[in-house]
C-alpha positions, -999 to +999 in steps of 0.1 A: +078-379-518+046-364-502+067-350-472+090-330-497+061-320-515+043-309-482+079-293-469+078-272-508+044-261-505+044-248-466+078-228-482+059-210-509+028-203-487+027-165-480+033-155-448+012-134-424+013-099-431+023-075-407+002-043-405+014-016-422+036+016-406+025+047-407+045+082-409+030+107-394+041+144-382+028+160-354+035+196-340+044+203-307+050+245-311+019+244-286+038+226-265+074+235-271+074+264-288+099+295-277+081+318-257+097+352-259+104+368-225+083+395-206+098+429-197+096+436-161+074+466-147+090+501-135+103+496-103+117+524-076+104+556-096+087+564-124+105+597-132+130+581-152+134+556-177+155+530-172+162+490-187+177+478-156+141+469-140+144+439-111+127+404-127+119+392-098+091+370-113+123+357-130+104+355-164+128+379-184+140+349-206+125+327-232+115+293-224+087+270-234+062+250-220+078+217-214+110+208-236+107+184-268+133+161-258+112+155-225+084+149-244+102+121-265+113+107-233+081+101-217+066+087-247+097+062-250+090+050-216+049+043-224+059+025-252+092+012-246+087-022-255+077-012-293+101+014-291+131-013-278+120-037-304+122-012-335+081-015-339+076+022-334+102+051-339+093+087-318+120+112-329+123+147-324+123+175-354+127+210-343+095+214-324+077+186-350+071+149-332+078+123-361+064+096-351+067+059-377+047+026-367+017+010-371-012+028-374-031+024-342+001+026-322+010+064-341-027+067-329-023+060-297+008+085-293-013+112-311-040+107-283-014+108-259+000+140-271-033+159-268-040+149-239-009+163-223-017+191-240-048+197-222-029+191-189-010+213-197-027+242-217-056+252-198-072+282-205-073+311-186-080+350-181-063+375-163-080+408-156-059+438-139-072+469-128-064+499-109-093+517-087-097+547-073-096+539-034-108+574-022-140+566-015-138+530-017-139+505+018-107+487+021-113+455+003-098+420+015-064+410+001-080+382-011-112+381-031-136+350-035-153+345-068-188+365-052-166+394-038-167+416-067-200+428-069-200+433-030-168+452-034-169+474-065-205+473-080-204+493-108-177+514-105-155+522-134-119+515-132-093+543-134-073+514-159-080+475-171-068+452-188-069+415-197-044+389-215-052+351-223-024+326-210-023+293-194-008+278-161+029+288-150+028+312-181+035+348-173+021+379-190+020+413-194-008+439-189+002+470-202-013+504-202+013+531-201+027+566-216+061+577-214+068+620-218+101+635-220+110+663-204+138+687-196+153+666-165+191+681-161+215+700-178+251+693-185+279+715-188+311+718-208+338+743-204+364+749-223+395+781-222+368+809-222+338+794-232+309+770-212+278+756-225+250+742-209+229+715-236+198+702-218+193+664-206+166+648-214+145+615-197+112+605-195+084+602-167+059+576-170+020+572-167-003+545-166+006+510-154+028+475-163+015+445-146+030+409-148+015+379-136+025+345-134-001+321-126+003+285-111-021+260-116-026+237-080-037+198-076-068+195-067-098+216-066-100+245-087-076+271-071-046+290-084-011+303-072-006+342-088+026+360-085+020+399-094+047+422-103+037+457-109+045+496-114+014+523-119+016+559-115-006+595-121+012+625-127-005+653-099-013+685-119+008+702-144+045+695-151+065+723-132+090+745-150+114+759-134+149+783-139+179+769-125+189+808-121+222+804-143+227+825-173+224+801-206+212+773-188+176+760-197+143+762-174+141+724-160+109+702-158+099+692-130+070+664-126+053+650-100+037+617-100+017+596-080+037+567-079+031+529-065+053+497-073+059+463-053+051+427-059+028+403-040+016+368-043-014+350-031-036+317-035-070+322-050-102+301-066-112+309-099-129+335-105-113+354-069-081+374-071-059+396-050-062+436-039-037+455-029-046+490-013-021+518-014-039+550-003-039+575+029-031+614+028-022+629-002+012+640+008+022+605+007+009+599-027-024+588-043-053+567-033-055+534-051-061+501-058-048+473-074-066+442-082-059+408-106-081+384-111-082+351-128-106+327-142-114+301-167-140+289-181-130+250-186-129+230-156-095+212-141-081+188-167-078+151-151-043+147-139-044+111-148-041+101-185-042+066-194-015+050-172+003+084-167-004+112-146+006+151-152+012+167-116+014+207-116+037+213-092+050+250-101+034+271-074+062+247-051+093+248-075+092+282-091+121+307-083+099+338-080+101+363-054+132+356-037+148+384-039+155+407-012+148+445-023+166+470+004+146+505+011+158+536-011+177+563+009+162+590+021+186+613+014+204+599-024+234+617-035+220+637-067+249+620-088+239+582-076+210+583-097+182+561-081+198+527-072+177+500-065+195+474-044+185+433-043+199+403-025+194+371-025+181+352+009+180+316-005+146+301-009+116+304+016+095+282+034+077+255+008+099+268-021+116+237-036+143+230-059+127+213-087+155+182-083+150+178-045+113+178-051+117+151-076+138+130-047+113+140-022+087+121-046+111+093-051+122+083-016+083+086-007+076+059-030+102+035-011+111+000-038+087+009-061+110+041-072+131+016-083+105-011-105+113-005-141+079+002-147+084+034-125+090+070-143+089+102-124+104+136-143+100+174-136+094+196-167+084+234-165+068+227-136+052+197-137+055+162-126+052+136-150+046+100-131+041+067-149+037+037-131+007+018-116-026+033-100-013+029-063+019+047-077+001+075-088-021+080-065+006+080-037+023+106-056-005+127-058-009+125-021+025+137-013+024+166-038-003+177-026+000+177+007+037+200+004+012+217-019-017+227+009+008+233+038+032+252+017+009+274-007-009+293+020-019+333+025-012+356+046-027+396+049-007+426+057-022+454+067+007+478+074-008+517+087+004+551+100-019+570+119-022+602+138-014+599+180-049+610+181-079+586+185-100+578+153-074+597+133-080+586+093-044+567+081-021+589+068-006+556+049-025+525+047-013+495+030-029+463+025-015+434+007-013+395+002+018+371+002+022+335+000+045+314+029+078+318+022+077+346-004+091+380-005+066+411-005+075+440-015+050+473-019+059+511-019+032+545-023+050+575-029+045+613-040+080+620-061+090+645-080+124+663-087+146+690-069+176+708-078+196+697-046+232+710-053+250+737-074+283+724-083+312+747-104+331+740-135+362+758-136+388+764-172+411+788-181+393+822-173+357+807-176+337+790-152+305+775-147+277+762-123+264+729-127+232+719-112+227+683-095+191+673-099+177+643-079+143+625-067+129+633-042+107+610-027+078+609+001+055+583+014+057+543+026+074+516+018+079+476+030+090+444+024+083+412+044+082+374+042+063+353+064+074+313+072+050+290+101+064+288+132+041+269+154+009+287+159+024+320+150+041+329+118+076+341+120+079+373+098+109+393+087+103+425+080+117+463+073+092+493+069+101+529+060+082+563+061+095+591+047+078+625+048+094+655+029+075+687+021+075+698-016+103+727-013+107+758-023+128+773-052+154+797-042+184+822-051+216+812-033+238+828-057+236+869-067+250+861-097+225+834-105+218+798-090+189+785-076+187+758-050+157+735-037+162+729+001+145+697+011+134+693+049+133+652+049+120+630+076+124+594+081+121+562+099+126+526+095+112+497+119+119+466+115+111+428+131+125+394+132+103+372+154+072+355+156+034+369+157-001+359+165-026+358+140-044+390+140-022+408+167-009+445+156+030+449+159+034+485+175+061+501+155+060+535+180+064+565+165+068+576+131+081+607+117+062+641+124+042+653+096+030+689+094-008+695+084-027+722+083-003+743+097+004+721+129+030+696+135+013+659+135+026+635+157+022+598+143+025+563+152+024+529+128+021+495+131+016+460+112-009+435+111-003+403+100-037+375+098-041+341+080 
């Protein structure tokens, strides 16, 4: 009787209660949220307007920071025992994180959430401005945090301008104005009759620069890729009459034009110059620097028993396209093509999926415990696993990381045959290993270069071809070790063409623009000391002051 009673009573007794779940909600649009993609800068002229820019920062199209799913992922892994045993639910909701459990687990994944966040979301500033370099001593490619006092003291910019962002986010710094103006006119003929309606496009002032910055492991140092377009229109907008009866007077600007893309590694606070000036029949005199900073200090990388690896400055796919040199003599009715390739990925630029096999196969058996996780997200490598895993990671990242993400300076010039002669171009520029440079300075403006006729039934008419016509330097190069040289690949133009003159080649109306062009192109595929000029020979002639200059040019390449 007492054991029945005993067995009744231990039946009844209320049993322990478990503590209670929790719903909670949190956001992740910090995280995960659409970012809306960044229009390329004008690139190959600024005389015309035009959609088809090159992206060759590839950030053209949305994306986000890291994707939600990802996010759910690498939570269920931290907590896949209460996940595996229905103790605590993580489910995705748009770019909400619902998250159901007891409270100090939901807790626990909040933490975890904001501290990826900071990982991820540092702060930072990027400043972009455009100097006069007439008077101005050729600064380094590369500036360090104290360099900008030395270098510009207080001289005012000709243009600035500063965005907020954080790592392997790109953005825009804008300053521009678009005119219109008469550029061509078209012609229609019909049995008798011809008309002759004007053609508009617009020339552009002012400046587009994008910059993507990549955050690197370790110390406090940064990865930029620069894309960029500036120009300043040289005295008034020309007006001239294409000599045909009917036909409207055309516009012809002239602009000061410089475009390219560069990359370089720098510390916070430093950024990059590049220096585009020399005689002014060759363009203007400037110079472009972008600077970061930021005023919070590197996040840890390890959180808790995970560990948040940038690694974007190794897997991104910017600047690797190939741009080839404009002709020096276009056909007025090719418009002004710009032509890319692709050359395959340089020297330390990784596919995001071999990257994450590199990391694996370093790690040997313990890729393979079950309390191993490594994942690649928007340019960043999520490890969890033990302290030894981590750390050995983090070692292998970041030594791809400091023999990949490296600088070199080009300091490209074309000189006079004469000693001491001041650089007629001079062109001065960073780039990363394995990256492609690309920079031009031009003087360009437009020319009536051909006089075509429309012929009907008893009515005829002349139609005027209008192209660009472009003067100055251009280059492109990328740079990959080889030994104790670097191996470069490069192609260099110089053009030189003389702003014609307007003339009558037809009594009965029609004006021309002869252009007198000159040009040459040098190229090398080999290796180079550090510091030693690559002779180029000569360039083309270039009349000044009355006399026909000879002139030579060469490259420099240091590290």
């Amino acid at each position: 009787m007492t054991t029945v009673l005993l067995s009744f009573l231990l039946s009844t007794a209320p049993l322990p209660q478990q503590p209670p779940n929790v719903l909670e909600m949190l956001s992740l649009q910090h995280l995960c949220g659409l970012r809306h993609g960044i229009t390329p800068p004008p690139f190959g002229t600024m005389l015309r307007w035009t959609d088809g820019r090159p992206d060759l920062l590839h950030v053209a199209d949305a994306d986000s920071a890291i994707e939600c799913d990802n996010v759910v992922q690498l939570l269920n892994f931290l907590h896949a025992d209460a996940t595996g045993n229905g103790i605590l639910s993580i489910q995705p909701h748009g770019s909400d994180l619902m998250v159901l459990g007891p409270t100090a687990m939901v807790g626990q994944v909040r933490d975890e959430v904001n501290q990826i966040a900071q990982a991820l979301l540092r702060p930072l500033t990027i400043e972009t401005a455009v100097w006069s370099g007439a008077d101005l001593a050729t600064p380094p490619a590369v500036l360090g945090p104290g360099d900008w006092r030395t270098v510009f003291g207080d001289r005012e910019p000709l243009w600035r301008s500063t965005a907020a962002t954080q790592p392997a986010r790109a953005v825009a710094l804008d300053g521009q104005r678009w005119s219109r103006y008469v550029a061509d006119v078209d012609t229609e003929v019909a049995q008798k009759q011809s008309i002759s309606p004007p053609m508009t496009d617009a020339f552009g002032e002012g400046g587009r620069v994008v910059v993507l910055p990549h955050a690197l492991l370790g110390g406090d140092d940064f990865a930029l890729h620069v894309q960029f377009g500036f120009a300043q229109r040289r005295g008034a907008v020309r007006t001239v009459p294409t000599g045909v009866a009917g036909q409207p007077d055309l516009d012809l600007p002239t602009l000061e034009t410089v475009y390219g893309a560069c990359s370089a590694r720098v510390a916070n606070g430093g950024g990059l110059a590049v220096t585009l000036r020399g005689h002014a029949a060759g363009g203007g005199r400037y110079v472009l620097t972008v600077r970061i900073t930021s005023s919070v200090p590197p996040p840890s990388t390890t959180l808790g028993n995970f560990a948040v690896l940038p690694c974007s400055a190794l897997v991104s796919s910017a600047l690797q396209e190939r741009a080839s040199p404009p002709s020096p003599y276009p056909d007025a009715d090719a418009g002004d093509p710009l032509e890319f390739s692709e050359v395959g990925p340089g020297f330390g630029c990784i596919d995001p999926g071999l990257l994450q096999e590199l990391v694996r196969t370093a790690l040997g058996a313990d890729a393979e415990n079950e309390q191993t996780h490594v994942q690649i997200d928007s340019g960043n490598l999520c490890v969890i696993g033990s302290e030894a895993v981590r750390s050995r990671v983090e070692a292998t990242l970041r030594g791809l990381q400091d023999r990949a993400v490296r600088n070199v300076t080009i300091q490209h010039e074309v000189r006079g045959a004469g000693d001491g002669a001041a650089p007629l171009h001079e062109v001065v520029l960073p780039t990363l290993l394995g990256r492609e440079a690309t920079v031009a300075r031009l003087l360009e403006t437009r020319v009536i270069d051909q006089l075509w006729v429309e012929i009907a039934q008893e009515a005829s008419v002349y139609n005027p071809a209008i192209r660009t016509l472009q003067s100055g330097s251009w280059l492109r190069c990328r740079c990959a070790p080889w030994g104790e040289q670097q191996h470069v690949q490069l192609l260099t133009q110089c053009v030189q063409a003389p702003q014609p003159q307007l003339r009558s080649v037809v009594p009965s109306g029609g004006n021309l623009m002869p252009t007198e062009v000159a040009s040459a192109r040098a190229s090398l595929d080999g290796g180079v000391g550090n510091g030693v000029a690559v002779d180029h020979g000569d360039a083309p002639s270039m009349m000044l002051d009355g006399q026909l200059l000879r002139t030579r040019w060469q490259t420099q390449f240091r590290w």
